[in-house]
N, C-alpha and C positions, 0 to 999 in steps of 0.2 A: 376124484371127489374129495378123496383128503387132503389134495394141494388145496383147493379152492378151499373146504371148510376153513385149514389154516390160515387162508389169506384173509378170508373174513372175519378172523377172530382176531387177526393182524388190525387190520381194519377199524375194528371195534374196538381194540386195544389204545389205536391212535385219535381216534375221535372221542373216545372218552378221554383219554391226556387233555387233547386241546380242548374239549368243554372246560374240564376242571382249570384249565389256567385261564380260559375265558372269563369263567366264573368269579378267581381270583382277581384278577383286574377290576372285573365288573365291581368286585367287593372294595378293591382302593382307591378306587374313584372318588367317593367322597371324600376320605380325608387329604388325599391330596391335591383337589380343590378348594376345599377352606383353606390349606395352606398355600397356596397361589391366594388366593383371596387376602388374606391374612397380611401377609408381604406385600400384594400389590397395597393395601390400605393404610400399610406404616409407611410406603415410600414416600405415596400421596401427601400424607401428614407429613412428613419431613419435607417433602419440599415447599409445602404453605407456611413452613415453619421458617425456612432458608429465605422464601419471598418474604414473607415479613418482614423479619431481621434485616434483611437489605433494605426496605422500601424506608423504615425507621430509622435505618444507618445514613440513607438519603436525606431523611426527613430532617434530623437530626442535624446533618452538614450544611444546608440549607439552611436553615435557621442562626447556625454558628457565621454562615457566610453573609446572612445579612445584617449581624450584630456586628461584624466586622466592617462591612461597610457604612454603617452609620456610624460609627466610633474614628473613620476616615474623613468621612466628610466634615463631622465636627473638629479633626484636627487643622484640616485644611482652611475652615472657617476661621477656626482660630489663631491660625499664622497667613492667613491672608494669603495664601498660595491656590493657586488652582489644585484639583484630588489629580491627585498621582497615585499609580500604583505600584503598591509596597507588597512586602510578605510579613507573615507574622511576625517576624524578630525585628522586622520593621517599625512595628507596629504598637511594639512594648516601648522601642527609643522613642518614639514619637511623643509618646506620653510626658517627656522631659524636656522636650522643644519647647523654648519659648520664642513669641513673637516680639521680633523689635521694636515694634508702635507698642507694646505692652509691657518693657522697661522702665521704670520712672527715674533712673540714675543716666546723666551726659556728663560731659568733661567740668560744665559751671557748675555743677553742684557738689563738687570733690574740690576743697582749697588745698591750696597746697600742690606741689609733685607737677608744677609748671613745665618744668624740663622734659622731665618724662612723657606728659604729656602731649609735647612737640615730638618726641622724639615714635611716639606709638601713634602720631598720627598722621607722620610720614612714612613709616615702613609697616603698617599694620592699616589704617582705615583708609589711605589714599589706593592703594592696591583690589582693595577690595570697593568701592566706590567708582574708581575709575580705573580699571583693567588696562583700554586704550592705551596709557600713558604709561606702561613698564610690557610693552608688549615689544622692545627693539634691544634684542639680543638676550643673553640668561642672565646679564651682571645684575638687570632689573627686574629678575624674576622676583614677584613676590613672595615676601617669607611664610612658610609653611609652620613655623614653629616657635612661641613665642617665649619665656618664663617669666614670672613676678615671684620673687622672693625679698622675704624678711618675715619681722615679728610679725607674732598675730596682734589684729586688730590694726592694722594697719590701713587697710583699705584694697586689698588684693581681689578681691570677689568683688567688689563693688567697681573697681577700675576693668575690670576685665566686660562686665554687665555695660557699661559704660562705652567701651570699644564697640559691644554688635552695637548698643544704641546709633552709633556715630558711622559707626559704618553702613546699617542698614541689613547686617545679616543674621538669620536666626541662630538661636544661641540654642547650643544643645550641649545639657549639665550631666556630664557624666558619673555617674556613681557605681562602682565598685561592687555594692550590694546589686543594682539591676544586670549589671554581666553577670554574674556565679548563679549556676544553675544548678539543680540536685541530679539533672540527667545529661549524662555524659556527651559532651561534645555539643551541646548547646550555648557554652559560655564563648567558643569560638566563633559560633554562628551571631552570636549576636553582636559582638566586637566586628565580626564585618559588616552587620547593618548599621553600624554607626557610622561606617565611612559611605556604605553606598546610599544610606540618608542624606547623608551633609551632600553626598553629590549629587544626586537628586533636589534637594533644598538649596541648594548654593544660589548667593554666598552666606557661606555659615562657619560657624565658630564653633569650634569643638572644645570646648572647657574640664577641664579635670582639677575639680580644687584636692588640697594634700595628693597631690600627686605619689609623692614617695609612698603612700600607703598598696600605690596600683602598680607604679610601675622604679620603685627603689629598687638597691643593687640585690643581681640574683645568690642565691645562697644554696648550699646543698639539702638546706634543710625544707627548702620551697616544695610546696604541691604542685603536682606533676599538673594540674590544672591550673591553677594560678602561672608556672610556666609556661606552657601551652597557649594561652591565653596575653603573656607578653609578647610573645613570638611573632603571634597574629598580629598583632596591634603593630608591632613595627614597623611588619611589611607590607600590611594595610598604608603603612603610613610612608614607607618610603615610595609606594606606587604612586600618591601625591603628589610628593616630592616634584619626581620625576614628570607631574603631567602640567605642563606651565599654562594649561587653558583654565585648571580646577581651579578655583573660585574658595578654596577651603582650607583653613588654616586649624593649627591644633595651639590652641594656649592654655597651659598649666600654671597652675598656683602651688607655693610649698610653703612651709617654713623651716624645712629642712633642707636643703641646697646639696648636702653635703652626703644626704643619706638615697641620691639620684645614683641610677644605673650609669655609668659612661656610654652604654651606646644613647642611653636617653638626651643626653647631655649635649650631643653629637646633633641628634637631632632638633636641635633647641638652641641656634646659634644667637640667639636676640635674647637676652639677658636681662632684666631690669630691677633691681634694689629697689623694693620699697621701707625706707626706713624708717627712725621714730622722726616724726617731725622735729625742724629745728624750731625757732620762737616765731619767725615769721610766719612759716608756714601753721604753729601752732593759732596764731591769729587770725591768717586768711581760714583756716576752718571751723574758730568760733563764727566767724562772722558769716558764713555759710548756713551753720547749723541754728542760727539765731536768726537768720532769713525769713522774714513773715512773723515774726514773733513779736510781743511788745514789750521792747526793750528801753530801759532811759537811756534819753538822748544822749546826756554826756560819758553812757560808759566807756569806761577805756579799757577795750580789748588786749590793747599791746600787754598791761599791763599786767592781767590776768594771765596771758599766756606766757610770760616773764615767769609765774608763781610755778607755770604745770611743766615744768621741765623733766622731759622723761614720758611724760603724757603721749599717748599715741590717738588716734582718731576716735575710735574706740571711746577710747579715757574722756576724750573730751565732751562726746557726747552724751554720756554717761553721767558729767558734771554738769551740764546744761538742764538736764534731765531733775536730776539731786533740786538746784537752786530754783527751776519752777515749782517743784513737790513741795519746799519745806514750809511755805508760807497759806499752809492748809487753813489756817482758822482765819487769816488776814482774807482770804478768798471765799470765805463763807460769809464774813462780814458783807466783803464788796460785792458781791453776787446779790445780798439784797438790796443794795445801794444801784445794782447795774453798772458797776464798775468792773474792770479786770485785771489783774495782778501783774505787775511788771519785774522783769527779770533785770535786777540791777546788780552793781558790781559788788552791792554790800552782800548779796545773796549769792553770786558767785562765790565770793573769796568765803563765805560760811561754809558753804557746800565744799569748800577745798579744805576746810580745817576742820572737818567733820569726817573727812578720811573715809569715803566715798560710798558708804551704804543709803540705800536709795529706805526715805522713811516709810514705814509700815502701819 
């Protein structure tokens, strides 16, 4: 009898334990389903928050992708080529492309530098017009690399403009400021879209006026970007070189010759001096610049260009410019009369002894 009583106070011992822990469960129950609840509801909200930010990140790419391609198709418009597709560093040189029907500069309307002119229109626009015909062995590979140096105002950007004219290929003006970028390793990237533009575009003309500002001789004192940055362009440019199908040439302008990197130099075997005009050539370019003007008949150009010695293209234009200006009140007269002012040699030769400010 006293086992059993024990057992069932055993018993009772154990069934009250497990009530009271039953109890206690029963008692946590609540709080730790709101927090299940709780948690489940911040997930929720983060991940509508996660969808959103993507859908807007989408929306947003979208949007940038189709601004880019209408900003495409207008360039395409604009140099007359079928849309091709580019990447964005493409897509900034484009913006510098210009089309060769949209030049107004050719060989006749530069007097002067006759020679030269023969000379860049055998080895520079025949190559690139008619390929066929230098396509039998490498001695007639076309040149990849052209220079123009002398004084400024000579006419180096304007002959160079004049080449795509004549050749037919677009012209892409490189500047210095659009390569250097504030984030690292983007000035590289974009120096190589200048070449796989022109090859894509070809035939095209790759232009660098003051050259020695981009690519003069290196120093220790150079930015490791601005280095970086020659590097690329080299061998961008010597993979050219080497491909006799590519259609693309690199021509720089300087007026410094002398302040060029030697590998640049290297790459730049075709040479060309533009200097100050002598008197002839001073004369063949008044007579150019006075092309469509109403000039007296009997003036004597030789004559005048006899006076401007030392004058460079520039200068002369600059004087033509002076001797229509100065005859303001005579042209207010004949303006009522329906008359118009003629550029004659008396007004010339004032405009040279007036020592070249343009009147105000």
């Amino acid at each position: 009898m006293r086992c059993d009583t024990d057992r069932r106070k055993k018993n009772t011992v154990v069934t009250t334990n497990s009530t009271d822990g039953d109890g206690d469960e029963r008692g946590q129950t609540p709080p730790k389903l709101l927090q299940e609840l709780v948690l489940y509801a911040a997930s929720a909200a983060l991940s509508c928050l996660v969808l959103f930010a993507g859908l807007k990140h989408l929306d947003s790419n979208r949007e940038a992708s189709k601004k880019a391609l209408e900003q495409k198709k207008q360039i395409s418009k604009r140099l007359g080529r079928p849309l091709i597709h580019t990447n964005p560093y493409e897509d900034v040189i484009a913006c510098n492309v210009i089309n060769p029907d949209h030049i107004d500069v050719e060989f006749n309307s530069i007097g002067g530098l006759e020679a030269i002119k023969q000379s860049l229109y055998e080895l520079v626009i025949l190559p690139l017009r008619r390929p066929e015909l230098f396509s039998y062995g490498k001695l007639l590979a076309p040149q990849k690399g052209v220079l123009l140096y002398g004084p400024p105002g000579t006419g180096k950007t304007m002959l160079a403009k004049a080449i795509a004219k004549e050749s037919g290929a677009v012209f892409i003006n490189v500047r210095i400021s659009d390569l250097m970028s504030k984030w690292f390793g983007d000035a590289q990237k974009l120096v190589a879209a200048v070449f796989s533009l022109a090859y894509k575009l070809q035939p095209a003309i790759i232009f660098i006026d003051e050259v020695d500002s981009f690519l003069g001789q290196r120093r220790t004192s150079d930015h490791e970007a601005l280095t970086n940055m020659k590097t690329e362009f080299m061998q961008l440019w010597d993979g050219f070189t080497t491909d006799q199908n590519a259609r693309v040439m690199v021509l720089a302008a300087t007026n410094r010759p002398s302040e060029l990197d030697e590998a640049i130099l290297r790459r730049l075997p075709q040479a060309f001096e533009i200097g100050i005009p002598d008197r002839k050539e001073r004369a063949d370019i008044l007579k150019v610049i006075l092309k469509g003007e109403r000039v007296e008949e009997d003036i004597d150009l030789d004559s005048i260009a006899a006076l401007c010695e030392g004058y460079t293209g520039s200068d002369l234009l600059e004087l033509c410019k002076q001797a229509a200006y100065f005859p303001i009140r005579d042209l207010l007269d004949d303006e009522k009369k329906g008359k118009s002012p003629l550029v004659s040699f008396s007004l010339l030769s004032f405009a040279l002894n007036k020592g070249g400010n343009l009147p105000t």
